[in-house]
C-alpha positions in Angstrom: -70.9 5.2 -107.3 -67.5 6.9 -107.5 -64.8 6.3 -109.6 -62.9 4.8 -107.1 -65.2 2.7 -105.6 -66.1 1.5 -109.3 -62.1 0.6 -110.0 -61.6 -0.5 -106.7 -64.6 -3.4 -107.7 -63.1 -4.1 -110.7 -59.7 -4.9 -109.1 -61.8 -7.1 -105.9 -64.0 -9.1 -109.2 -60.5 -9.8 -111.6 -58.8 -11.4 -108.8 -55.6 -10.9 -109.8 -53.2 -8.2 -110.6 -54.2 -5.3 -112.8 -52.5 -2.3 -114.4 -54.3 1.0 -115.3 -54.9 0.2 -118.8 -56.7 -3.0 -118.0 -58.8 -1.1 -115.5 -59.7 1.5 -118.2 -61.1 -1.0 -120.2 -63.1 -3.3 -117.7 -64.8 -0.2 -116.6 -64.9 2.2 -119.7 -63.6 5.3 -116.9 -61.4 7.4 -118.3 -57.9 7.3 -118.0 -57.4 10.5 -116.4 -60.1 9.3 -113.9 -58.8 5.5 -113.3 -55.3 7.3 -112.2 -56.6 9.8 -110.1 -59.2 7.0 -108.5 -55.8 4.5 -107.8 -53.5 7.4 -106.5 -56.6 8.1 -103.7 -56.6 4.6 -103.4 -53.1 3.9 -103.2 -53.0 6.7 -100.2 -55.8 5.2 -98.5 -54.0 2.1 -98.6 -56.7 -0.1 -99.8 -54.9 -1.6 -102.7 -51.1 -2.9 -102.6 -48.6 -3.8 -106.0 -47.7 -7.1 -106.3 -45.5 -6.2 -109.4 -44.3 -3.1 -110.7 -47.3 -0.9 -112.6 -49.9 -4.1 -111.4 -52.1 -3.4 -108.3 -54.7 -5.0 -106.6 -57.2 -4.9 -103.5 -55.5 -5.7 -100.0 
């Protein structure tokens, strides 16, 4: 599974709004990787921010 597809589970199974750190430690990726996996996410436009530095799953 890519990293992206693993961070954008975690952010479908927490049901609410999550910032990178928090995704970092649900899914033990590194940080490097859980920023690089929500900025192709984030262009994809597959996830949407609530709040500022929170995102979740559209």
């Amino acid at each position: 599974m890519e990293a992206k597809e693993i961070v954008l589970e975690a952010m479908k199974k927490s049901g609410t709004p999550l910032n990178a750190g928090k995704i970092v430690d649900i899914t033990g990726l590194d940080r490097k990787v859980v920023d690089k996996a929500m900025a192709q996410l984030k262009k994809e436009d597959v996830i949407v921010s609530p709040k500022r530095c929170y995102w979740q799953a559209k």
